[in-house]
C-alpha positions as CSV (number, residue, x, y, z in Angstrom):
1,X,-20.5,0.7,9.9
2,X,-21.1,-2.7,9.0
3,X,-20.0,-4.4,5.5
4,X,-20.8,-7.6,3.4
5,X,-18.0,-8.2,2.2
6,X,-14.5,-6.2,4.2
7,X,-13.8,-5.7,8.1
8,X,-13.0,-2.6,9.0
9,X,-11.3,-2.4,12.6
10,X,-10.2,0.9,14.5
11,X,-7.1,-0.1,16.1
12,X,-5.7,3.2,17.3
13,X,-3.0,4.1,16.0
14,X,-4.3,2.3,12.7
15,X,-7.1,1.3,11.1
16,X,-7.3,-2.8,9.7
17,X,-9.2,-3.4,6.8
18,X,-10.1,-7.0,5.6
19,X,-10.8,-8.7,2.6
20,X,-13.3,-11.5,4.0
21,X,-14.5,-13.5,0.8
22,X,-12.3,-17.0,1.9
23,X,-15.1,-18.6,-0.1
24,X,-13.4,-16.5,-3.5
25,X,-10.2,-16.7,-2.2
26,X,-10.7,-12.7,-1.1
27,X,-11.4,-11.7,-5.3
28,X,-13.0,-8.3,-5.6
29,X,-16.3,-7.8,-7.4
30,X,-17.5,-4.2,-7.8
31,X,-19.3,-4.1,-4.7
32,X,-16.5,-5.2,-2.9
33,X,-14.2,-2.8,-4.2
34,X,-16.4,0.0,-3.3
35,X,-17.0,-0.9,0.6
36,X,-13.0,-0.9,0.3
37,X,-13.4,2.6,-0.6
38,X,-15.8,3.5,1.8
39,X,-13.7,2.2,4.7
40,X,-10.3,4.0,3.8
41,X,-12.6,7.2,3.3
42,X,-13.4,6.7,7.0
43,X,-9.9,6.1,8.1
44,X,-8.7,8.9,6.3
45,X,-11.4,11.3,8.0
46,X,-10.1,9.7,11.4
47,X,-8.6,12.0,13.3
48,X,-7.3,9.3,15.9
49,X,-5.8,6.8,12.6
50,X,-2.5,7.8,11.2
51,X,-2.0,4.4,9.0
52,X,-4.3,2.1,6.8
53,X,-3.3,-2.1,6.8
54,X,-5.0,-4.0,4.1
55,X,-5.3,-7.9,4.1
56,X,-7.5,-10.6,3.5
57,X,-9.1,-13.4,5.7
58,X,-8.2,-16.9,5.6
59,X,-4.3,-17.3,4.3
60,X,-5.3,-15.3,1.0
61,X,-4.5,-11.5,0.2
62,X,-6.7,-11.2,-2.9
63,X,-7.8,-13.6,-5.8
64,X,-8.4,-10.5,-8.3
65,X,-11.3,-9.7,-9.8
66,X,-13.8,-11.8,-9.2
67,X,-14.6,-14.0,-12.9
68,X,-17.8,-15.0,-12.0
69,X,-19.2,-11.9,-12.0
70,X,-16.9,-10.8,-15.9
71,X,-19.0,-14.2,-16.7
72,X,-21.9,-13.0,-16.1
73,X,-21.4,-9.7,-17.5
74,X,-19.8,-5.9,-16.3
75,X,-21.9,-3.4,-17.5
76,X,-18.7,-0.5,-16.8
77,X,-21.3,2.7,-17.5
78,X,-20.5,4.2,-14.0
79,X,-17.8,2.8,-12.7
80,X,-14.8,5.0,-13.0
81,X,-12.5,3.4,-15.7
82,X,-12.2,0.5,-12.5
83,X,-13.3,-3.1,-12.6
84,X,-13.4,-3.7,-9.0
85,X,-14.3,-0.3,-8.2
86,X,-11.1,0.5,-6.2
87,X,-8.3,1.5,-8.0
88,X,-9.1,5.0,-8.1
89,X,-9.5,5.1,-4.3
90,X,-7.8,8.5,-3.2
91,X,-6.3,8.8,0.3
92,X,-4.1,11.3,2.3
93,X,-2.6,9.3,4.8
94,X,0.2,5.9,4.4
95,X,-1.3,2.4,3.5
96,X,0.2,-1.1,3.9
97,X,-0.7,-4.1,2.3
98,X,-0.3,-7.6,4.8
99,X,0.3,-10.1,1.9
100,X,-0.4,-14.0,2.6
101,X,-0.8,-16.6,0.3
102,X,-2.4,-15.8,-2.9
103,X,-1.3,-12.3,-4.4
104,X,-2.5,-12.5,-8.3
105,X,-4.3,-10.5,-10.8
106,X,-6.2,-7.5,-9.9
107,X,-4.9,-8.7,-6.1
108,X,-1.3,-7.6,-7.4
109,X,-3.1,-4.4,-8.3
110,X,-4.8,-3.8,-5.3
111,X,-1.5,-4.7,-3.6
112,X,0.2,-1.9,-5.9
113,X,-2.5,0.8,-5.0
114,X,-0.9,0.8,-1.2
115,X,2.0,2.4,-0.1
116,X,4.3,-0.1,1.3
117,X,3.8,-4.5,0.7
118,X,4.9,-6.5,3.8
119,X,4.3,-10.1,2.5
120,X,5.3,-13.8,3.7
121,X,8.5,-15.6,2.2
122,X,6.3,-18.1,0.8
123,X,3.7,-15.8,-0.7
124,X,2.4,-15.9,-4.3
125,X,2.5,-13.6,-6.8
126,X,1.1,-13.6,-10.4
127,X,-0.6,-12.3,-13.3
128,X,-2.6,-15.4,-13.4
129,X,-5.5,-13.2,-15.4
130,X,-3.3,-14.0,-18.5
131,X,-4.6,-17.7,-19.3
132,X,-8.2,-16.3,-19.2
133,X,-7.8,-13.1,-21.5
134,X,-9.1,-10.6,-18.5
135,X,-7.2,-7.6,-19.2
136,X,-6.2,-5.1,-16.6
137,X,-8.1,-2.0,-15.3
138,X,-7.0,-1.3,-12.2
139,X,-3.6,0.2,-12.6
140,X,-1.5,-2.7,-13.1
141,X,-0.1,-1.4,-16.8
142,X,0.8,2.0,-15.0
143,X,1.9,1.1,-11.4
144,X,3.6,-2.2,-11.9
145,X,6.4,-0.9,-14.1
146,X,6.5,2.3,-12.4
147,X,7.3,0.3,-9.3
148,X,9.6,-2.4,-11.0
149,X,11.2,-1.2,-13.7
150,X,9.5,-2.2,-17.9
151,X,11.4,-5.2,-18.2
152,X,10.1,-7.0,-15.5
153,X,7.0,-5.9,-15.1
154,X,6.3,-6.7,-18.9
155,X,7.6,-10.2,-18.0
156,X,5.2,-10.7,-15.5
157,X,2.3,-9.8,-17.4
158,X,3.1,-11.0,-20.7
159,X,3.7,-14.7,-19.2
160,X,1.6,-15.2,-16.1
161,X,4.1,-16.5,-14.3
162,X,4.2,-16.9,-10.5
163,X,7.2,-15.4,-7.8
164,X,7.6,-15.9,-4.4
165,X,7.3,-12.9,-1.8
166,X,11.3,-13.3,-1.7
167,X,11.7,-12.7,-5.3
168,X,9.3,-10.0,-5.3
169,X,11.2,-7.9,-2.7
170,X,14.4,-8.7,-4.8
171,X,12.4,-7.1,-7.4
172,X,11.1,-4.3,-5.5
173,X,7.3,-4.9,-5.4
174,X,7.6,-5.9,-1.9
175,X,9.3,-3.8,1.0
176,X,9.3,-6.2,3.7
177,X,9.3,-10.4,4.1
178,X,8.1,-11.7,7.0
179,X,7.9,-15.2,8.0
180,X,4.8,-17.4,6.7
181,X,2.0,-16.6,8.6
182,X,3.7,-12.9,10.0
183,X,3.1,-10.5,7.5
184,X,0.5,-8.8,9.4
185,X,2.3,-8.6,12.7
186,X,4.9,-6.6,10.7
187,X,2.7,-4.5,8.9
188,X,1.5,-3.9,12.4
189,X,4.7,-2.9,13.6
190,X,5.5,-1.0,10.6
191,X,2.3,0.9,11.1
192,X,2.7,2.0,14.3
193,X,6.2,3.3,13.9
194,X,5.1,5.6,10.8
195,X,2.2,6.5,13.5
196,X,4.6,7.5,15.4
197,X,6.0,10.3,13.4
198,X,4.4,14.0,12.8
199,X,2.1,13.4,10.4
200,X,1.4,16.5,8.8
201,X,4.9,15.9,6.6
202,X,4.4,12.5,5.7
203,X,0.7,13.6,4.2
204,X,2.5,16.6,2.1
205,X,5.8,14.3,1.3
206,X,3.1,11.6,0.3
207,X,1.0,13.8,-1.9
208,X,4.3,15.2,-3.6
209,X,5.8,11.5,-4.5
210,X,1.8,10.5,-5.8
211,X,1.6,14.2,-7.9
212,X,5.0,14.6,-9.2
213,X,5.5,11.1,-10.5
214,X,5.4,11.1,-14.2
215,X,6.1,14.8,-14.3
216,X,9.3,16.5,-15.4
217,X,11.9,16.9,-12.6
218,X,11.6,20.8,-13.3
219,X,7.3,20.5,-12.3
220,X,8.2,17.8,-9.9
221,X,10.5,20.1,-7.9
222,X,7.8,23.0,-7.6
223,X,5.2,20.4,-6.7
224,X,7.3,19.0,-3.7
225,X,8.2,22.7,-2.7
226,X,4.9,23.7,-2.8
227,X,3.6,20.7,-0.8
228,X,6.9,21.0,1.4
229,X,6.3,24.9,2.4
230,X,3.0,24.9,3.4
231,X,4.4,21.8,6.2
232,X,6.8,24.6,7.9
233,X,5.1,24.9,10.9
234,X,5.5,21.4,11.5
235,X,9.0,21.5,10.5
236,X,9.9,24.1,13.4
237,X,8.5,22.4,16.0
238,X,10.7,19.5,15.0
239,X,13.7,21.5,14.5
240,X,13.5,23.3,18.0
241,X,13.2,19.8,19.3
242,X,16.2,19.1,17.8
243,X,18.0,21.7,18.5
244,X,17.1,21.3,22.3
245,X,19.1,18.1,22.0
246,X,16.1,15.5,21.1
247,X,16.8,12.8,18.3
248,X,21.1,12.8,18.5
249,X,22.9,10.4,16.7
250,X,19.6,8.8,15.2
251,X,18.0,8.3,18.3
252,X,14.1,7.3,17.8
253,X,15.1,5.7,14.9
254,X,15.0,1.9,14.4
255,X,17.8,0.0,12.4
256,X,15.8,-3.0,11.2
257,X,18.8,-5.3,11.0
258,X,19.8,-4.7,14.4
259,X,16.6,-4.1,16.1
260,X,18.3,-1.1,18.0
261,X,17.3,2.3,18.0
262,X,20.3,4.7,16.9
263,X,22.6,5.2,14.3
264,X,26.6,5.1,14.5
265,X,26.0,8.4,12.4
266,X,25.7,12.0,14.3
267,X,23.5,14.1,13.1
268,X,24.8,17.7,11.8
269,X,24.6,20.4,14.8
């Protein structure tokens, strides 16, 4: 299927999905936000896709909500307590955000609603929505401090001020730095490694960290059981690989810092 305003490409193990709106540095008007929903419906019903990237054309990630269209107006009867239409998105299987250049208002959102950030050092972050009086609507009053912790989170959004994609993996909204210009290629990488894995626990392990957070521990507990019992199947077919002798000392597992596979650590016979 074609869009106006987002790329979607099947790339086998993963499916890419691009912001292309250069021309408004990648913001999201409603329209927008709804193909992006549309195309992660399509990965997720993909049985050859295990991973969804997200990133936008030109050097930008996302601009936010596009302002020309507040200026002229939002009428929100039917749209789903979402401004750019996407927040609400529900999907099953792992998503990465690419970040370059611009990262800022609703774009720290959209950012927020995936999974796992891989952004450049030199990437910019920011509530820049503040000097203009747009309020948030797309999660970032629940996700951001859920992700950072209140105090900074409130900083951020009370004073519009920018970070860097350095500082914002020191703060935790980012999981991975890449070099300006990389952030894709890792997300790539980091993709196809979580491809790699059975994927029928990482959809119930997913679905337990999304359900159970803001519960009690007590409901949280029965929620990842729950989700964790009905995997089994999947579970013993891992464990009798094991067992035969697959996967000792770490083996199949990358150590980022080294770039080895392995771990000095046996694992437990």
């Amino acid at each position: 299927m074609s869009y106006e305003n987002i790329e979607l490409e099947r790339a086998p193990p993963l499916g890419l999905v691009t912001i292309d709106r250069p021309e408004r540095t990648n913001a999201l008007d409603y329209e927008t936000g709804q193909e992006m929903v549309d195309a992660f419906e399509r990965i997720d019903a993909d049985d050859d896709i295990a991973v969804g990237v997200l990133t936008g054309a030109a050097g930008n990630f996302c601009g936010g909500a596009d302002l020309k269209e507040i200026a002229e107006g939002v009428e929100m009867e039917g749209r789903t307590y979402s401004l750019m239409g996407f927040s609400h998105a529900d999907v099953r299987k792992p998503t990465i955000a690419a970040i370059e250049g611009y990262c800022i208002a609703g774009g720290v959102e959209v950012a927020l609603w995936c999974d796992l950030r891989v952004a450049a050092a030199d990437a910019t972050f920011g509530m820049f929505n503040r000097r203009f009086g747009v309020p948030f609507v797309d999660g970032g009053t629940q996700r951001l401090p859920r992700m950072i912790g209140y105090s900074r989170a409130i900083d951020l959004m009370l004073t519009g001020r920018p970070i860097d994609g350095e500082k914002a993996e020191q703060w935790g909204l980012v999981n991975r730095i890449a070099p300006s210009g990389g952030a894709l290629d890792r997300a790539i990488e980091l993709a196809e490694r979580i491809a790699s894995y059975p994927q029928g626990t990482i959809h119930t392990d997913l679905k337990a960290i999304h359900t159970g957070m803001g519960t009690s521990i007590e409901r949280g507990l029965e929620i990842e059981a729950w989700n964790g019992l009905h995997s089994m199947p999947i579970a013993r077919e891992g464990a009798s690989r094991f067992a035969s002798g697959e996967g000792r000392s770490g083996a199949g597992i990358l150590d980022e810092d080294t770039g080895e596979n392995g771990s000095e650590h046996g694992d437990e016979d």
